[in-house]
C-alpha positions as protocol buffer text, in pm:
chain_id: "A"
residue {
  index: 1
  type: UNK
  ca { x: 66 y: -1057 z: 4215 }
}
residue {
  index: 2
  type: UNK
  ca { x: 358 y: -789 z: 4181 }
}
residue {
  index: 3
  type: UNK
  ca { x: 261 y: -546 z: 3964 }
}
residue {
  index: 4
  type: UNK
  ca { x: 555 y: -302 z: 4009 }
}
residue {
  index: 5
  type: UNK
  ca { x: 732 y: -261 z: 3681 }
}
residue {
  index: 6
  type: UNK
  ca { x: 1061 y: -148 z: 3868 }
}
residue {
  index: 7
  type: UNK
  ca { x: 1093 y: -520 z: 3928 }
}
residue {
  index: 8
  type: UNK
  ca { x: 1185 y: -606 z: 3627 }
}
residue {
  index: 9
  type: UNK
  ca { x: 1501 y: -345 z: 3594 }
}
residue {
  index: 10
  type: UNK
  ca { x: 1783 y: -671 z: 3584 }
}
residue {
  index: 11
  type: UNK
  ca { x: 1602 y: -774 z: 3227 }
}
residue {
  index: 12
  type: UNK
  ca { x: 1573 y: -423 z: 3138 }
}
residue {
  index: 13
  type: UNK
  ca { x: 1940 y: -291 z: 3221 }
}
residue {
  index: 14
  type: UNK
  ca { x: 2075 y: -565 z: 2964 }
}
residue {
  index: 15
  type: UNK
  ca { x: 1927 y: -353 z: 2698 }
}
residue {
  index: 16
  type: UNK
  ca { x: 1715 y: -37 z: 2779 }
}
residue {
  index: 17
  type: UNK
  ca { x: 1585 y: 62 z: 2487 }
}
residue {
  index: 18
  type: UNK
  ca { x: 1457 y: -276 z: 2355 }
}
residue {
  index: 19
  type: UNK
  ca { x: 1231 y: -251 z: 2618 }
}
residue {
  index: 20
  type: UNK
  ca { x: 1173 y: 115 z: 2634 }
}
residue {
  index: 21
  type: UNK
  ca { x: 768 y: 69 z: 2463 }
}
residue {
  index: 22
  type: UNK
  ca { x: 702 y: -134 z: 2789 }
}
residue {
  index: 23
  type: UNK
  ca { x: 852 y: 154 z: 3020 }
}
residue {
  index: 24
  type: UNK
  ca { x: 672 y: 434 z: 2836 }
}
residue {
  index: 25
  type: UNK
  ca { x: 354 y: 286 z: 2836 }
}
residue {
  index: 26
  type: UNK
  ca { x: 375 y: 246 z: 3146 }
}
residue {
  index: 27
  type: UNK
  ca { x: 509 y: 607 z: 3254 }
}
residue {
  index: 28
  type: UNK
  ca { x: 267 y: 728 z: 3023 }
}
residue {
  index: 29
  type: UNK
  ca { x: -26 y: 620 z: 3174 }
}
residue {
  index: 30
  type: UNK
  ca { x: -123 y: 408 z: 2905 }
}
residue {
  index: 31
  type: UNK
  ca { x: -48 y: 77 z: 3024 }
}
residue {
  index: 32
  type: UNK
  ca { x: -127 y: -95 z: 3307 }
}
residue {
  index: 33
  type: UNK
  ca { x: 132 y: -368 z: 3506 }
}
residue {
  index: 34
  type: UNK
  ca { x: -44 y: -744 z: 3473 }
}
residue {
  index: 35
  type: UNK
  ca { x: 288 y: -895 z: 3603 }
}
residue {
  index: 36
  type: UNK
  ca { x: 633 y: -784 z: 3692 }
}
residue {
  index: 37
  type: UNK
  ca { x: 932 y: -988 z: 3919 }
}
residue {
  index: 38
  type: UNK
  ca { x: 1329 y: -972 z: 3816 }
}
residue {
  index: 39
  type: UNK
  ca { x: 1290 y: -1185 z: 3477 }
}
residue {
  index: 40
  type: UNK
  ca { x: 987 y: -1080 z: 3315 }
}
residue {
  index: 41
  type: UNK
  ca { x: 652 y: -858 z: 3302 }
}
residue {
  index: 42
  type: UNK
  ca { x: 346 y: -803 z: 3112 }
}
residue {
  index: 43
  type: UNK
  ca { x: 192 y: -490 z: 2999 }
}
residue {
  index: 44
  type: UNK
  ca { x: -157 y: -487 z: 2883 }
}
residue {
  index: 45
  type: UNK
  ca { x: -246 y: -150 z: 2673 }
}
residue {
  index: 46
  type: UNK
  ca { x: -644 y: -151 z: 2632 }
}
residue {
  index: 47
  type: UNK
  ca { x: -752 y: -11 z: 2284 }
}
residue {
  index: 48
  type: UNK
  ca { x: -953 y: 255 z: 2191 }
}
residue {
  index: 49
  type: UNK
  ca { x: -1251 y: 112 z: 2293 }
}
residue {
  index: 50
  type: UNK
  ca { x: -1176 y: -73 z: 2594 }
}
residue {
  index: 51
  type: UNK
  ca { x: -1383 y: -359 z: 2447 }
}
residue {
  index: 52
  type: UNK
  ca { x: -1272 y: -765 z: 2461 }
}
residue {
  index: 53
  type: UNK
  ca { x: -1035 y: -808 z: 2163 }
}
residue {
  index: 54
  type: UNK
  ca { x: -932 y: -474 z: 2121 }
}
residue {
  index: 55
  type: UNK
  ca { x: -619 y: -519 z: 2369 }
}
residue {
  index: 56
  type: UNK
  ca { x: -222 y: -491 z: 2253 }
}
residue {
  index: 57
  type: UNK
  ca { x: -7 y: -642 z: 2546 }
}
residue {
  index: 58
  type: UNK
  ca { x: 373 y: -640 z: 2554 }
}
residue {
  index: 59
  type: UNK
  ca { x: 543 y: -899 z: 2725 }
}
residue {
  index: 60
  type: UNK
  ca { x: 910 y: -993 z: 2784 }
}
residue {
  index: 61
  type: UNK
  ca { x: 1090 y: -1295 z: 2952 }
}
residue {
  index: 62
  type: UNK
  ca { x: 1398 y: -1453 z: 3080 }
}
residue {
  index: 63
  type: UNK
  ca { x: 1336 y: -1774 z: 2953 }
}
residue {
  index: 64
  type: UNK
  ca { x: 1071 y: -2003 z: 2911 }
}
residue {
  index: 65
  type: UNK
  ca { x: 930 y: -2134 z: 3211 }
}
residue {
  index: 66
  type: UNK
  ca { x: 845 y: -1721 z: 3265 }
}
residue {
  index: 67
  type: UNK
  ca { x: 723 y: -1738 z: 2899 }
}
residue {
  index: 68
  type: UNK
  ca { x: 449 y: -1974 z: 3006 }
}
residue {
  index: 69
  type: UNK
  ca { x: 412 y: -1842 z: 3324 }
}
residue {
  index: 70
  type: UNK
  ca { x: 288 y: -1500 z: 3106 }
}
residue {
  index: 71
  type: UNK
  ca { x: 108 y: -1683 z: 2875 }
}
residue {
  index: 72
  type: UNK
  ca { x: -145 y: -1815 z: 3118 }
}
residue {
  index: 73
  type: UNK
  ca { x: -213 y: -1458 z: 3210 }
}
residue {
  index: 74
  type: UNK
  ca { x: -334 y: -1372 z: 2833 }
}
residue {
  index: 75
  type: UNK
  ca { x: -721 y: -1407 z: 2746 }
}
residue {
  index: 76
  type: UNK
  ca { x: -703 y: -1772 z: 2648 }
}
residue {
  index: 77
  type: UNK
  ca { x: -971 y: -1664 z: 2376 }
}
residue {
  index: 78
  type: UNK
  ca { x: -726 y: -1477 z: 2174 }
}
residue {
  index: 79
  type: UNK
  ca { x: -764 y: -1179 z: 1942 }
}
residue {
  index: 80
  type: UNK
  ca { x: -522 y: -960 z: 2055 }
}
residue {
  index: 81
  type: UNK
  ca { x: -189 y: -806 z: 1941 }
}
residue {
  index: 82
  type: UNK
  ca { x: 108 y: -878 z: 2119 }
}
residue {
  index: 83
  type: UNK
  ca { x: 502 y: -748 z: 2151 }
}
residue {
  index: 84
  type: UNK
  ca { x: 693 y: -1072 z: 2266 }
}
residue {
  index: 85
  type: UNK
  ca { x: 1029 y: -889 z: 2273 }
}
residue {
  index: 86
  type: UNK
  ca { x: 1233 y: -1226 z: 2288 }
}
residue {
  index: 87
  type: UNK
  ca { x: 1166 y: -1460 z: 1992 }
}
residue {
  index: 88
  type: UNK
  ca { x: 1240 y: -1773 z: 2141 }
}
residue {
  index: 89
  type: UNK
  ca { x: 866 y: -1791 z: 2335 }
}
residue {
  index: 90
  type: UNK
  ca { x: 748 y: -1732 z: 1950 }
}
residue {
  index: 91
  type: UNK
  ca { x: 652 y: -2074 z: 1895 }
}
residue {
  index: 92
  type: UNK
  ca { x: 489 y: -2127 z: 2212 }
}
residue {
  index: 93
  type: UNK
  ca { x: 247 y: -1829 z: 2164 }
}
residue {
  index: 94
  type: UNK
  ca { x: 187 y: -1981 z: 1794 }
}
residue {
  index: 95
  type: UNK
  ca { x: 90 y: -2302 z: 1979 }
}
residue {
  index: 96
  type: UNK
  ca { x: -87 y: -2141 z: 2262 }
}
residue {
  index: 97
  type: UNK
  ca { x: -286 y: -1869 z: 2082 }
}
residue {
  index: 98
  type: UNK
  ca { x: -236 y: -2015 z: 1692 }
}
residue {
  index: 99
  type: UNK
  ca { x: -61 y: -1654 z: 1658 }
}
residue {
  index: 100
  type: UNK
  ca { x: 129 y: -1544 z: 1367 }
}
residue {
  index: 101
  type: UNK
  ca { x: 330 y: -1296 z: 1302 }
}
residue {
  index: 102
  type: UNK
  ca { x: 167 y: -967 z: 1241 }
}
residue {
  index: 103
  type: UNK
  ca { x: 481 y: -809 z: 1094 }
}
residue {
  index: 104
  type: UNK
  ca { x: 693 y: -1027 z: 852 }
}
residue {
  index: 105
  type: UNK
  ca { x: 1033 y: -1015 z: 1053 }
}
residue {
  index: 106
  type: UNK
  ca { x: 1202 y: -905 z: 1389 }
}
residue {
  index: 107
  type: UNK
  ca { x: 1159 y: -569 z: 1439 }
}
residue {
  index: 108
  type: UNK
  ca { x: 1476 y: -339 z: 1651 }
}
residue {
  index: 109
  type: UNK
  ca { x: 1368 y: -46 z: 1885 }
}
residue {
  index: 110
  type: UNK
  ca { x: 1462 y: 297 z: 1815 }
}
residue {
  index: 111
  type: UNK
  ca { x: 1465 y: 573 z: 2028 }
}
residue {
  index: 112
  type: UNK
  ca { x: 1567 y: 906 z: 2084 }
}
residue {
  index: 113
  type: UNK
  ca { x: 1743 y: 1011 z: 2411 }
}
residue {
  index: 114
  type: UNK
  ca { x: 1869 y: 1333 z: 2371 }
}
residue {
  index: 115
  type: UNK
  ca { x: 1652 y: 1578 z: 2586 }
}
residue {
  index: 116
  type: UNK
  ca { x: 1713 y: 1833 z: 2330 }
}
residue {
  index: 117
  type: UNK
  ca { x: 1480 y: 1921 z: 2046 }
}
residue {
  index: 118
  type: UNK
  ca { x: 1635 y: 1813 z: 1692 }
}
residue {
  index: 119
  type: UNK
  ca { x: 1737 y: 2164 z: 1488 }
}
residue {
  index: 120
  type: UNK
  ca { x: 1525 y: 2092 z: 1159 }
}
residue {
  index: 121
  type: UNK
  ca { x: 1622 y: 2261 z: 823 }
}
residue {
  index: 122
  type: UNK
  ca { x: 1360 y: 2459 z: 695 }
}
residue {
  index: 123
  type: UNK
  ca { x: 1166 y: 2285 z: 435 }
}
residue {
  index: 124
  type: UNK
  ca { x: 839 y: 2449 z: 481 }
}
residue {
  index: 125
  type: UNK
  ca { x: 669 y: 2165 z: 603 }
}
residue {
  index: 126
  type: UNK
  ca { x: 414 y: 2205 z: 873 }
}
residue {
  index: 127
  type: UNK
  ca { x: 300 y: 1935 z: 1138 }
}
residue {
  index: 128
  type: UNK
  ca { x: -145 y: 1957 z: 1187 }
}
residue {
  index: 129
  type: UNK
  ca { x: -304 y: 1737 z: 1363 }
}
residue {
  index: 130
  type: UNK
  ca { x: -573 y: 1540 z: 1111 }
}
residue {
  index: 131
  type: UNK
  ca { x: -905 y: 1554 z: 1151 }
}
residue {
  index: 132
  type: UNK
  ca { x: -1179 y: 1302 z: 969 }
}
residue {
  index: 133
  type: UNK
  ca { x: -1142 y: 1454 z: 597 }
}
residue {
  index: 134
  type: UNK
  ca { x: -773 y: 1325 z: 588 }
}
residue {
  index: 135
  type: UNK
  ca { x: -884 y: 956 z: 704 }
}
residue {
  index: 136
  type: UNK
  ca { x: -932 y: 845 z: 308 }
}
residue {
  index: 137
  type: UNK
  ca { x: -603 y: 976 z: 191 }
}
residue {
  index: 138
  type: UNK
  ca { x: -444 y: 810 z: 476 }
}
residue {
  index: 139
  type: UNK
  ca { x: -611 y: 463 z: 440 }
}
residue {
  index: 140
  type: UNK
  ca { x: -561 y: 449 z: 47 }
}
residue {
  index: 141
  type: UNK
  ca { x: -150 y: 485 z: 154 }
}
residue {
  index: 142
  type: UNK
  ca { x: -134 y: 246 z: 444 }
}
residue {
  index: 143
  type: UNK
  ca { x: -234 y: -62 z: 474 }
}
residue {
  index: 144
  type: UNK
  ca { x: -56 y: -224 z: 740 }
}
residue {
  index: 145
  type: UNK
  ca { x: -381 y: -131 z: 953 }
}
residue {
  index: 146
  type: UNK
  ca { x: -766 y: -117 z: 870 }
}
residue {
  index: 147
  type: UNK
  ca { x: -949 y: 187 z: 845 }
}
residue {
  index: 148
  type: UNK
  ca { x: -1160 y: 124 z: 1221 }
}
residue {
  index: 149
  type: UNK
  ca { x: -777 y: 101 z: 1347 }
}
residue {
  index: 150
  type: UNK
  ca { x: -712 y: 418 z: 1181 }
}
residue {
  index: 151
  type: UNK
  ca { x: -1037 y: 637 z: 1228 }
}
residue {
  index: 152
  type: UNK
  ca { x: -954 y: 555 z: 1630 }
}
residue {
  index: 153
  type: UNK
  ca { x: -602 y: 674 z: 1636 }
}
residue {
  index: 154
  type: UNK
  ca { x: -817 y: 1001 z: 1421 }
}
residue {
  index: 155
  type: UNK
  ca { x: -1021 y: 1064 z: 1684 }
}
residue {
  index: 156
  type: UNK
  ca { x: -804 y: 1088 z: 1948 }
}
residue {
  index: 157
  type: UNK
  ca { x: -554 y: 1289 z: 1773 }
}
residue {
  index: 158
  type: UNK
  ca { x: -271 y: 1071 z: 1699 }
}
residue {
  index: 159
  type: UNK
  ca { x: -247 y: 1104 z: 1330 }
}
residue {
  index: 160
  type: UNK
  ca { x: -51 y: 1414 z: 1173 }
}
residue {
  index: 161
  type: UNK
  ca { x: -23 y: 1557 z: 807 }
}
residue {
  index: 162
  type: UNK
  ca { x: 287 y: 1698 z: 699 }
}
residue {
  index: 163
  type: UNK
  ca { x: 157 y: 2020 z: 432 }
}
residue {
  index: 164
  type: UNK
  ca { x: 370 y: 2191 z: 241 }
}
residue {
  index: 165
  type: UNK
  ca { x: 222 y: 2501 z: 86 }
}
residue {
  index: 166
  type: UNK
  ca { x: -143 y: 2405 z: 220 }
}
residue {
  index: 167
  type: UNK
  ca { x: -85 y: 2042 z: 28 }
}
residue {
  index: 168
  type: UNK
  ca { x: -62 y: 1706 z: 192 }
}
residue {
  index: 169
  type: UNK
  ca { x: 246 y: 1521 z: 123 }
}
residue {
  index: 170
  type: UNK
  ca { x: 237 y: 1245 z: 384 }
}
residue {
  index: 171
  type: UNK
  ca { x: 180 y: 1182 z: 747 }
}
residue {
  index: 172
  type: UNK
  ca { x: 305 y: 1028 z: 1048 }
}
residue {
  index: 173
  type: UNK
  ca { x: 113 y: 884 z: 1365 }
}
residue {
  index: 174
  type: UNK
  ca { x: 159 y: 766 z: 1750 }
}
residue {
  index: 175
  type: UNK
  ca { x: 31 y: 363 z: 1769 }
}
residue {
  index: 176
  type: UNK
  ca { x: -195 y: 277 z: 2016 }
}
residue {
  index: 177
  type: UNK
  ca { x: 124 y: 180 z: 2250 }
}
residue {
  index: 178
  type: UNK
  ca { x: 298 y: 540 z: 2233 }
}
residue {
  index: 179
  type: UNK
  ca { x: 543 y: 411 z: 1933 }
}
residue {
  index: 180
  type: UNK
  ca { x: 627 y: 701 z: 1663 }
}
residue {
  index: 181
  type: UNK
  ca { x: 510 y: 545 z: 1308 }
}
residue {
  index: 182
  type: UNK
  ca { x: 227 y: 500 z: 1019 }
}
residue {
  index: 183
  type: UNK
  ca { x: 516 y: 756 z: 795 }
}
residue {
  index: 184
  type: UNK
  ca { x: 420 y: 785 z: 468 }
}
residue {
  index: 185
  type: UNK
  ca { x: 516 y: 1031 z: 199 }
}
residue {
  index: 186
  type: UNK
  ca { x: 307 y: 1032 z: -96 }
}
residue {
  index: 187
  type: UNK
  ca { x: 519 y: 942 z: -403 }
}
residue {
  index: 188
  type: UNK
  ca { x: 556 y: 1258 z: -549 }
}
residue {
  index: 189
  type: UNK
  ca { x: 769 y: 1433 z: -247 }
}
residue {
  index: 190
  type: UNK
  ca { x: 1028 y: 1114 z: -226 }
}
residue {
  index: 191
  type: UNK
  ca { x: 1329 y: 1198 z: -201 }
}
residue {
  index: 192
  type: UNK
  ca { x: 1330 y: 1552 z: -103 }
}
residue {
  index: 193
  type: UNK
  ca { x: 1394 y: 1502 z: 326 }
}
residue {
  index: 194
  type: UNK
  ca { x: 1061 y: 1521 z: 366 }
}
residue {
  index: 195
  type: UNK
  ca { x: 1050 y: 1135 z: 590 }
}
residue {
  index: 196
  type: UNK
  ca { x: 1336 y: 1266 z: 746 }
}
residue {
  index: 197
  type: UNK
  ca { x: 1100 y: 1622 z: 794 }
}
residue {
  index: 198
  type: UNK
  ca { x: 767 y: 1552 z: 915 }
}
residue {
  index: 199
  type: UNK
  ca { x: 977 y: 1233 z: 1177 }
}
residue {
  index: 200
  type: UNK
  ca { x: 1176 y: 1486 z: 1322 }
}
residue {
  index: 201
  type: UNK
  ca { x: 887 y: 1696 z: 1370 }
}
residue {
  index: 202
  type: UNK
  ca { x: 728 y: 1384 z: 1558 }
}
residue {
  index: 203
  type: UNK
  ca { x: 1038 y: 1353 z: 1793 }
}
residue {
  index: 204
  type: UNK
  ca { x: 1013 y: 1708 z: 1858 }
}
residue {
  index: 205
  type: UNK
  ca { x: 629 y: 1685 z: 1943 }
}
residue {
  index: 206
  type: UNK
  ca { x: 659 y: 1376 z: 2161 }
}
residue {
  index: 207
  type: UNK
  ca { x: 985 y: 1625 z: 2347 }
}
residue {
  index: 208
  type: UNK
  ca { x: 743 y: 1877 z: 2420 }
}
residue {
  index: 209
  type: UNK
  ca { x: 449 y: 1627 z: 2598 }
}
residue {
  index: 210
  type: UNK
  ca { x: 791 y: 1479 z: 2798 }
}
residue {
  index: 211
  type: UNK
  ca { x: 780 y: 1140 z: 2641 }
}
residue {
  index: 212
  type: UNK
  ca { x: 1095 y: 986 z: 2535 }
}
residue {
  index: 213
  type: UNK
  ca { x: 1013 y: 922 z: 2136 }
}
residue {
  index: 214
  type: UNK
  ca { x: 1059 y: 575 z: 1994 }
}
residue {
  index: 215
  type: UNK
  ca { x: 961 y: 350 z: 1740 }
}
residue {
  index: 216
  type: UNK
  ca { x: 1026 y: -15 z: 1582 }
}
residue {
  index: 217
  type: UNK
  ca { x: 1186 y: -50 z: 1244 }
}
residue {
  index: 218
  type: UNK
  ca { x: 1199 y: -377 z: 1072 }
}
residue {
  index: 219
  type: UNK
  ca { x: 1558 y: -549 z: 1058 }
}
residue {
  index: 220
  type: UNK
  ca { x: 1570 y: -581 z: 692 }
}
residue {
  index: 221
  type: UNK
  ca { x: 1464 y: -209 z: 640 }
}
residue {
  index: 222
  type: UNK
  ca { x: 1763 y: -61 z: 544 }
}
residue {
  index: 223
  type: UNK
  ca { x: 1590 y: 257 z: 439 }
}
residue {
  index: 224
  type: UNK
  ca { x: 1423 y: 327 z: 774 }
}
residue {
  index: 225
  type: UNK
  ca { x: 1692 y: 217 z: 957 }
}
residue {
  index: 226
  type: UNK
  ca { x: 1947 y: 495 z: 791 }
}
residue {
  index: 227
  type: UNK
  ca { x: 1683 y: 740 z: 881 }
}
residue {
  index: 228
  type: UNK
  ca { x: 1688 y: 650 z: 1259 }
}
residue {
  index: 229
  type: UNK
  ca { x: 2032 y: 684 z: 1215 }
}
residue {
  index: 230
  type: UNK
  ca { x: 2031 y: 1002 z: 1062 }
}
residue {
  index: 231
  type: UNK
  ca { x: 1811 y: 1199 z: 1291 }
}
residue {
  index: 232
  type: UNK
  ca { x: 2008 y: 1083 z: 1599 }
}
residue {
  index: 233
  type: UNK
  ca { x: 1791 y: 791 z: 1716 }
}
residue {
  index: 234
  type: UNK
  ca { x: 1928 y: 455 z: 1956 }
}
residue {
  index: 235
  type: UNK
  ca { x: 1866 y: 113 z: 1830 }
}
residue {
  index: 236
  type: UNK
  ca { x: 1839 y: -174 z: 2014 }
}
residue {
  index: 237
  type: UNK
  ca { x: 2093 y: -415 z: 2052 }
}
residue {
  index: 238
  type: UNK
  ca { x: 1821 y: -723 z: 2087 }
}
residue {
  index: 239
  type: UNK
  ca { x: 1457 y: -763 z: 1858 }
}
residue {
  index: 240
  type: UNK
  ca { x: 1090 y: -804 z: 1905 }
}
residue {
  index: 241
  type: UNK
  ca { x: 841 y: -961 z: 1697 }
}
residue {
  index: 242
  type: UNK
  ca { x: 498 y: -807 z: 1655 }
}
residue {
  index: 243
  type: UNK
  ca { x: 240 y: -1090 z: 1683 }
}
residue {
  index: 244
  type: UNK
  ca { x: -156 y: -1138 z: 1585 }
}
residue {
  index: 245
  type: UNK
  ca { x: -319 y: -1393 z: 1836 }
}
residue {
  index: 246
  type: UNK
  ca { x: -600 y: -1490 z: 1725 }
}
């Protein structure tokens, strides 16, 4: 089975950044090729723990014969997460896996492809890298994820505070898959740049390790979306939809 994600640059050319998670992971060293050919490919990206269940794969497609083609290659058991980044092999993963979507909504890609670090105003902020004591301020703030999702990304150094004067005001994280997210400033320093701040520090981070940064911001977000905008950052032209398959 071809396994050589290069394959797959014809689906990828039509919009490069939509699929630029799949291509990172993969550069990265993160991710490992299940499947790749001219029209599709899936990446499997083991979790933490490298136990059954704890798996987030990312999978793309030309059209549907490919998208159940891929499907047969996921655990038929389920209980994984999964990037389909075309939503018309949605409702065959619902009826495959009984998945559901994990994020309400289609989700763009953003990335930043200027090999240049961003300038940052000075706001005294400060990027550290969290260690266990910030795990409760950080759960009580986001709950997209549970706390065993969060205390992993803790331990391997993927969560960050932003401090200002010593004080926590928020933080930022990398996802399991290499995506830039988990930003959250507490509601006392809204409105003040510090989102725009502490991401732009992130972007500069992931510059210095040679990634190219990215992220996913909901469609409907109109707030997040201005502030990819703002600090410089490529969206997609295409979605993906963040699934649970249970």
């Amino acid at each position: 089975m071809n396994t050589d994600l290069s394959l797959c640059q014809p689906l990828f050319s039509q919009d490069p950044v939509r699929y630029l998670d799949m291509t990172e992971a993969v550069r990265r060293g993160i991710g490992s090729v299940l499947y790749a050919s001219p029209t599709a490919a899936l990446v499997d990206i083991p979790g933490p723990e490298q136990t059954e269940g704890s798996h987030t794969y990312l999978m793309c497609c030309a059209g549907m014969e490919d998208a159940r083609f891929l499907c047969g290659l996921l655990p038929a058991a389920g209980g994984f997460l999964l990037a389909a980044h075309e939503e018309f092999s949605v409702p065959l993963l619902k009826e495959r896996f009984g998945a559901t979507l994990f994020l309400e909504g289609s989700s763009y890609q953003a990335a930043f492809l200027a090999p240049q670090p961003l300038r940052l105003p000075d706001r005294g902020l400060t990027l550290r890298q969290l260690d266990a004591g910030g795990l409760p301020q950080v759960a009580a703030h986001y709950k997209l994820e549970g706390e065993d999702y969060l205390r992993s990304l803790l331990e391997r150094g993927q969560l960050f505070g932003g401090f200002l004067d010593g004080v926590m005001i928020g933080f930022v994280g990398r996802h399991t898959e290499g995506s830039i997210g988990l930003l959250e400033i507490f509601p006392p320093y809204r409105r003040r740049g510090f989102a725009s701040a502490l991401e732009g520090h992130m972007i500069n981070l992931e510059l210095s390790l040679g990634h190219v940064p990215f992220g996913q911001v909901l469609t409907d977000n109109a707030p997040s979306l201005a502030l990819q905008r703002s600090l410089g950052m490529a969206l997609s032209a295409g979605t993906l939809c963040w699934l649970s398959c249970d």
